[in-house]
N, C-alpha and C positions, 0 to 999 in steps of 0.2 A: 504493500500500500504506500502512494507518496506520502511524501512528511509532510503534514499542517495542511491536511485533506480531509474537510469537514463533507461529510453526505447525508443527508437528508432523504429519508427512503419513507414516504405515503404507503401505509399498509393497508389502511383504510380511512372510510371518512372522507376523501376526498373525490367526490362524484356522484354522493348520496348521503341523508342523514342516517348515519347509523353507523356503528362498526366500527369508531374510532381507533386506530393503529398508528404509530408514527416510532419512527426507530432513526436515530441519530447515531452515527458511525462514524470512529475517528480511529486511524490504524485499526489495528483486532479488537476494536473495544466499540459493545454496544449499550446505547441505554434506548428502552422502549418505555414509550409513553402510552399508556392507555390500551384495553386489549376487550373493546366492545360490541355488542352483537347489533345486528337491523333486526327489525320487524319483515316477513317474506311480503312482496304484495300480493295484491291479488289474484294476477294469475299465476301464483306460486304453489299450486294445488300441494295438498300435505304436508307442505315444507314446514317446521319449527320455527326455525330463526335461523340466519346467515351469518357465517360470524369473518373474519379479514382473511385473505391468503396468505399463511406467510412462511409458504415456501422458501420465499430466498432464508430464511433464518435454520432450516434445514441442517446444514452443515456449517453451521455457524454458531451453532447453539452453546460452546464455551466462551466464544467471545460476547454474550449478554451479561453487563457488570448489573443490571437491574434493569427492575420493572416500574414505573411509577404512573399510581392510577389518582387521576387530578379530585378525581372525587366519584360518589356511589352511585351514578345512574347506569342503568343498562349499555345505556349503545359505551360506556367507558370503561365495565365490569365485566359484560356477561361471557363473553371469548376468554374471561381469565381460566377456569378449570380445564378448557383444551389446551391452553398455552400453557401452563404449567405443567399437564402432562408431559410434555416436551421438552422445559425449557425449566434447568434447574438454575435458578435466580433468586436473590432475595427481592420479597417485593415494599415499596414503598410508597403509605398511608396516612393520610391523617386518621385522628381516632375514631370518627362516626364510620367514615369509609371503611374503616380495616374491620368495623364490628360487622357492617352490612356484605364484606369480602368473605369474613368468619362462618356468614350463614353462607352464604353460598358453597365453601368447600367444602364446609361440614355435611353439607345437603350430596357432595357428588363424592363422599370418600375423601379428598386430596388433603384437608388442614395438617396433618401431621408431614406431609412430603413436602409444604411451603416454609419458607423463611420468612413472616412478615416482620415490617419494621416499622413503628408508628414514628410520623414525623406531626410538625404543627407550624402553620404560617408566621414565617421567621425565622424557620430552622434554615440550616445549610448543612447538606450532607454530601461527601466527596464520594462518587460515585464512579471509579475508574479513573479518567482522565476527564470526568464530567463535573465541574462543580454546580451543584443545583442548589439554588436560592429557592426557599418556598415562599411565596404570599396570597395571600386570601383576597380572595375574587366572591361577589357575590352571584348568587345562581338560584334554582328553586331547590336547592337540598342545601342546607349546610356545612360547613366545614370543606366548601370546595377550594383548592389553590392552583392559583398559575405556577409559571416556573421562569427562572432567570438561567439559562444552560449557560456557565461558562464552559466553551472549549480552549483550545492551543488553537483554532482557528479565528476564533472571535464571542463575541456574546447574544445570545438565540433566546428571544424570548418567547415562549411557547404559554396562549392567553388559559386554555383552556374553554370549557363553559363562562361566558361571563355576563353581565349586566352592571351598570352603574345604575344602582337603585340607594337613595338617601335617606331613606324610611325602611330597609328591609324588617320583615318578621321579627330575625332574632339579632338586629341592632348593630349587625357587623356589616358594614361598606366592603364594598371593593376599597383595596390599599393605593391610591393615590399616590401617599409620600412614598411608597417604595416601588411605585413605578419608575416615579421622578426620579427617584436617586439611582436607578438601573439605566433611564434615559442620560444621565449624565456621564456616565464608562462609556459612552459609542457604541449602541446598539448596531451589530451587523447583520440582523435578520428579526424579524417578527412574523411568528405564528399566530395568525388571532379567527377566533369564531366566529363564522360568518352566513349563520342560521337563517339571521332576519336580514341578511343585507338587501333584499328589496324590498325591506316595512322603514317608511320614510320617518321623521323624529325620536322620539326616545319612546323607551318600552313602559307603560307604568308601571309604579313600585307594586310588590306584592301587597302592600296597605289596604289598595284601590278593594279588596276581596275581600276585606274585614264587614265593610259597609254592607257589597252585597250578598255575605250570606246570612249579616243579621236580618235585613228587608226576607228574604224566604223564611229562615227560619221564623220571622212574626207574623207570616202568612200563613206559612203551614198546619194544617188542621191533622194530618197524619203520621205516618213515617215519612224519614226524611232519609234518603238513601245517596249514598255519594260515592261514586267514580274518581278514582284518581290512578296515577301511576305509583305503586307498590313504595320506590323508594322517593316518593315525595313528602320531606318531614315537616317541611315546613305548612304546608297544608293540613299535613295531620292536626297541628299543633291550632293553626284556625280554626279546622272545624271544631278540635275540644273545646277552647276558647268559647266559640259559637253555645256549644252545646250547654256548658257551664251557665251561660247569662240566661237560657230559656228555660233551664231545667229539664235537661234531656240524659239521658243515658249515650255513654255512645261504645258501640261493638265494634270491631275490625274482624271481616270475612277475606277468605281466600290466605292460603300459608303463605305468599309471601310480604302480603300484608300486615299480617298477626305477625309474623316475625322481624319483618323491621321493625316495628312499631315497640314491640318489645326490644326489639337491642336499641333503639334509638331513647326510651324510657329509664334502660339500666346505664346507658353511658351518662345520659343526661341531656339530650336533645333533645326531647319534651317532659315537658312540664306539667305533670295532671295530678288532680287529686285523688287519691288513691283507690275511691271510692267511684269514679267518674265512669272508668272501663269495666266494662262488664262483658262475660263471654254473649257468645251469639243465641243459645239457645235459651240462657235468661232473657235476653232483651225480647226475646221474642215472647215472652207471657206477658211484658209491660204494655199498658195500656198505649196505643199509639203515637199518641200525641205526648209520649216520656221516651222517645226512641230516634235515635241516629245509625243507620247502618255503614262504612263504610268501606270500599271494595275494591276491586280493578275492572277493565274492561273498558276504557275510555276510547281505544280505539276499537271497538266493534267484533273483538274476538269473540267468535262462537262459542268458544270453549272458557272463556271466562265470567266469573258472575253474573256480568252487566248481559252479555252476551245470552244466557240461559238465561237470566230473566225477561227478556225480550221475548222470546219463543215459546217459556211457561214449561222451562224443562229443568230449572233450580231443583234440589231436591229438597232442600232444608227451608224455605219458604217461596212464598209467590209474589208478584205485583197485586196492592188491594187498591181502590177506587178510589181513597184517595194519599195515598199516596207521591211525596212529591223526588222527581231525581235529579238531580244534579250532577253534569256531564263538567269534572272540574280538570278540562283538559281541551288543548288544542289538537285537531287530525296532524296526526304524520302525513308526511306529503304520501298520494299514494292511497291511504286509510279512508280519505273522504267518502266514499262509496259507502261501505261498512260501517261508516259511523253514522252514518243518514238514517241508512236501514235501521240499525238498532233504535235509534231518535222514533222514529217512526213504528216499528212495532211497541215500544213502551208505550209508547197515546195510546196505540192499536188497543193496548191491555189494560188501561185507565189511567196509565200514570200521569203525572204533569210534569212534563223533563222541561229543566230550566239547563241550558248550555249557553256555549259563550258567545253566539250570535246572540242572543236575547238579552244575556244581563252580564256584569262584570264579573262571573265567577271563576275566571281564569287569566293569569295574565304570564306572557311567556320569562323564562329564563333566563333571555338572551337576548342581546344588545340589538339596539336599530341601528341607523342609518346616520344618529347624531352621534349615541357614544363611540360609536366605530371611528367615525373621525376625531371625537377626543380622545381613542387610546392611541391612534396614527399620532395624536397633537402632544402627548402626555409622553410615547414612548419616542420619538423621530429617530425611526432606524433606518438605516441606509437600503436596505434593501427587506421585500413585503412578498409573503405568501400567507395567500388565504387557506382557510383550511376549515372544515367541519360542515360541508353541505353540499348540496348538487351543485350540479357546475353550471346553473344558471344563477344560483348564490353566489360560487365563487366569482365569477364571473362582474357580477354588479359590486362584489367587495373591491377588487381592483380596481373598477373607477373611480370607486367613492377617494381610492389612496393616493390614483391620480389627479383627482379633484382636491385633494388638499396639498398637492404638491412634490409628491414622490415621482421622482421620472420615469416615464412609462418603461426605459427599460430594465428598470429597478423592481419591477413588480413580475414577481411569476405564478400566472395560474396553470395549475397542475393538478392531475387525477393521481390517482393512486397507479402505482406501480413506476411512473415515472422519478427519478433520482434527480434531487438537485444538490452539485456540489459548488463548496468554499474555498478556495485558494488564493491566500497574499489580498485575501478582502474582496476578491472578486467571485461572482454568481455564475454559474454558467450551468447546461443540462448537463446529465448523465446518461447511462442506458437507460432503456426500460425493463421493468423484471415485471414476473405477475402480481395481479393486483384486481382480482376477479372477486367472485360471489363462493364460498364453499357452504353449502349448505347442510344444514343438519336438520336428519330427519330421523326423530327416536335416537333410536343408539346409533346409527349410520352417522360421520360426519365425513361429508366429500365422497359417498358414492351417488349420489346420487347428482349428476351432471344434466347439463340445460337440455341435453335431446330427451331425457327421462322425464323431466317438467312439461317439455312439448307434447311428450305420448298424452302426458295426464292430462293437458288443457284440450288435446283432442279426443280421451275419450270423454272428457264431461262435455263436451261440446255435442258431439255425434254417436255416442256409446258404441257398442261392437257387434260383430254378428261372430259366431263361433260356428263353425259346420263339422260334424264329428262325421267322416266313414266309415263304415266296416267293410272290408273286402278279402274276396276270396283270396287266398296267397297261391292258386294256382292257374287259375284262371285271369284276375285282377278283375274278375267283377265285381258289384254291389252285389253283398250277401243280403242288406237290409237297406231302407229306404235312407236315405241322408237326415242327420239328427243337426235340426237346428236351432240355437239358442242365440237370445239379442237380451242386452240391458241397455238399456238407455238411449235404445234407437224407434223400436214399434210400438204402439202404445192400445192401439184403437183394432177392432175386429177385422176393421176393413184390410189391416196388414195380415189376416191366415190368406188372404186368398193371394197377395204378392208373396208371400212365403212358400206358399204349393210350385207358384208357377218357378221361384229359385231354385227349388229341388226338385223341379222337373228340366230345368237347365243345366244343373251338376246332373245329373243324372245321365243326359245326353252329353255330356263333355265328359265323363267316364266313359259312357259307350263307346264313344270314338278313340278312347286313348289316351285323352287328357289329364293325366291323374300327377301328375306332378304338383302337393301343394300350391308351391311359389305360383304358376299357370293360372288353375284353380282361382288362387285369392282374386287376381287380377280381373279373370271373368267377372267374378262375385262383385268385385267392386263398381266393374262397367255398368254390370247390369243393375246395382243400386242407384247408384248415382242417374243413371236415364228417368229410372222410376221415382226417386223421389228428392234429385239436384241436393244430396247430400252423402255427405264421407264419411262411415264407420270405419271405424279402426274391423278390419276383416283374417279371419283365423282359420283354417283350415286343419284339421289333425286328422290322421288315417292310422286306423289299424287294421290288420291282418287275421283271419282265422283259418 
């Protein structure tokens, strides 16, 4: 490796929200930032969740001097238990973080095989040939931190999740003065999140939520049920608040709710009276109008609470009539679809779903379009990459840098798998490695590849025909008539009598000799498609007696 050759390797995160990856490489020595999962969309049939490629780390896996996760949300965490499979590293936390890392590994086997390390904004820990400065950034969890990387190349400010909000929940800013005094050593690069880069002004404070969930809550005549994202504590922490002024109980449904909620309780991230949380199946004898449910399911998963409540397929309770919900989250890009639906089947079931086109009960995490240019204004590094969103995000983050002044050719937007190196001060590309989608499905992670996602989008699309034969093995005639089975293509009576006339076409095309599968399908498919200008997935199997 050259000497004072800083590389910058996008593992993820950049070309999509989600999946956060980011590996900084100087000689044999790596530190990786963040190792988080996406959400699958929607035409993502079965998928779990996606988590970064990170192949290139492969054969490289002694030179990772650490791990450091900015803070406890999914797209920053959830790839941690495969990366660690892999990658023996200590890893580096703040203490809400490492408690919400705790559950997670404990959940998949791994906590005994990790090295965690708790750090806290204002630490500095040397990190191989990496000196990392931490400071606090504010975000919608707690205890989130940026990072100051000094290398032997120059100094890398890497923002993380951030917001300038002056009012946050739990009374802790984004750090300012120690931006300032990091802007003052000659910043050679910034990393900064670039979510909201096409939401024009400033994001409002999480405050703005206190107001509106007391306006529901003094409306509300029922239960009052709330959606959020699992590791959001600071929302927890409001609707207790909430709950506390009206005289409500409040429960926490789905494990990984009840288990934040509890480590975030034992560290000390929220604050309740001890008497406030109650399990789910008491809350459910209190009279209604003494009750706070809350859950996940804010983007429209089927399989999570909000999700089966929506459809009336919950097992432990149902939607009542009057009932109110609270969708206390914005769609992932992508999610809008699914989240509609769910909105929409909740009416369908009586509820009164209050989300955040209707009232202020959500406000995002992440910086607009003003703080972005006062962290460019606060940090003035000489050279700018965006990082944390689709590349129509990144995209609009670069102008905003060129618009306050950075020279366009100071600015590099880049996807993931693309390398940007530092040398003698100066920016320039690298190769490209991969920097794709590995999906995980169940216990599968990375077999299942984008032509196996296509099969599945085309059987829910056109379902299949299956044609089972029997044939003589001396002869190679039909012993029996062709046995045929379809899912999710025929539906109606009117298809027995298109069904006769296909098994009197194989039928004829065995007579003549046509009996080669692969042949076979191709008929089958012609003669679908004529009849009814539609494409099953088509299967042919033969056997012998």
């Amino acid at each position: 490796m050259t000497d004072n050759l800083l590389r910058i390797i996008p593992l993820g995160g950049l070309g999509e929200v989600g999946k956060n990856m980011m590996a900084y490489e100087y000689g044999k020595n790596i530190l990786l930032v963040d190792a988080g999962l996406m959400f699958p969309d929607n035409d993502m049939l079965g998928i779990d969740y996606i988590i970064p490629d990170f192949r290139y780390l492969q054969d490289k896996t002694d030179w990772v001097r650490g791990i450091v996760i900015t803070h406890g949300h999914e797209d920053h965490t959830g790839a941690l238990p495969h990366l660690v499979e892999q990658i023996n590293a200590p890893v580096y936390a703040t203490t809400l973080t490492r408690g919400l890392i705790e559950s997670k590994l404990s959940r998949n086997g791994l906590l005994s095989k990790v090295q965690l390390k708790t750090i806290k904004a204002g630490d500095t820990a040397q990190i191989g040939p990496f000196q990392v400065e931490f400071f606090h950034v504010c975000h919608s969890i707690p205890d989130g931190v940026g990072l100051g990387i000094t290398t032997p190349a120059g100094l890398v400010i890497h923002t993380g999740d951030y917001k300038f909000d002056h009012t946050p929940v739990d009374g802790w800013p984004t750090d300012y003065a120690k931006l300032a005094e990091l802007a003052s050593r000659n910043v050679l690069a910034l990393l900064a999140d670039s979510t909201n880069a096409d939401r024009p002004g400033w994001t409002p404070s999480e405050r703005v939520i206190d107001g509106a969930l007391r306006d529901v809550f003094r409306a509300s005549k029922g239960r009052i049920i709330i959606a959020s994202f699992a590791s959001l504590i600071s929302r927890m922490q409001q609707v207790g608040n909430a709950a506390i002024d009206h005289g409500r109980k409040l429960a926490f449904v789905g494990m990984s709710m009840v288990e934040n909620a509890k480590t975030a309780r034992k560290l000390g991230y929220l604050e309740f009276p001890d008497d406030l949380v109650i399990p789910l199946d008491q809350a459910l004898k209190l009279p209604a109008n003494q009750v706070v449910i809350m859950g996940t399911g804010t983007q429209g998963e089927p399989t999570s609470i909000m999700g089966r409540l929506s459809t009336g397929t919950n097992r432990q309770f149902d939607i009542l009539p009057e009932d109110t919900v609270i969708l206390s989250s914005h769609p992932i890009p992508g999610n809008e679809e699914s989240v509609y639906r769910t909105i929409n089947r909740l009416f369908r079931r009586g509820a009164n779903v209050i989300y955040e086109n209707i009232a202020p009960v959500h406000v995002s995490g992440h910086a607009s379009q003003e703080e972005m240019k006062l962290m460019l204004h606060l940090v003035r590094p000489k050279y700018f990459i965006p990082i944390h969103g689709e590349l129509r995000h990144l995209r609009q983050h670069g102008e905003i840098a060129r618009q306050v002044g950075i020279p366009e050719d100071h600015i590099r937007v880049i996807e993931n798998g693309q390398v940007v190196e530092f040398k003698d001060g100066r920016m320039q590309l690298g190769e490209r490695i991969p920097g794709g989608y590995v999906f995980v499905d169940g216990a599968g992670v990375g077999e299942i590849g984008p032509s196996v996602v296509r099969e599945r989008e085309a059987l829910a699309r056109d379902g299949f025909v299956l044609v089972t034969l029997t044939m003589d093995q001396d002869t190679g005639r039909l012993v029996d008539e062709p046995e045929i089975i379809t899912r999710g293509f025929i539906y109606t009576r009117n298809g027995d009598d298109m069904l006769d006339e296909m098994r009197h076409m194989v039928r004829s095309a065995v007579e003549r000799g046509e009996t080669h599968p692969h042949d076979l399908e191709q008929a089958i498919k012609s003669f679908l498609f004529n009849k009814t200008k539609r494409r099953p997935m088509v299967f042919v199997a033969t056997s012998q007696t």
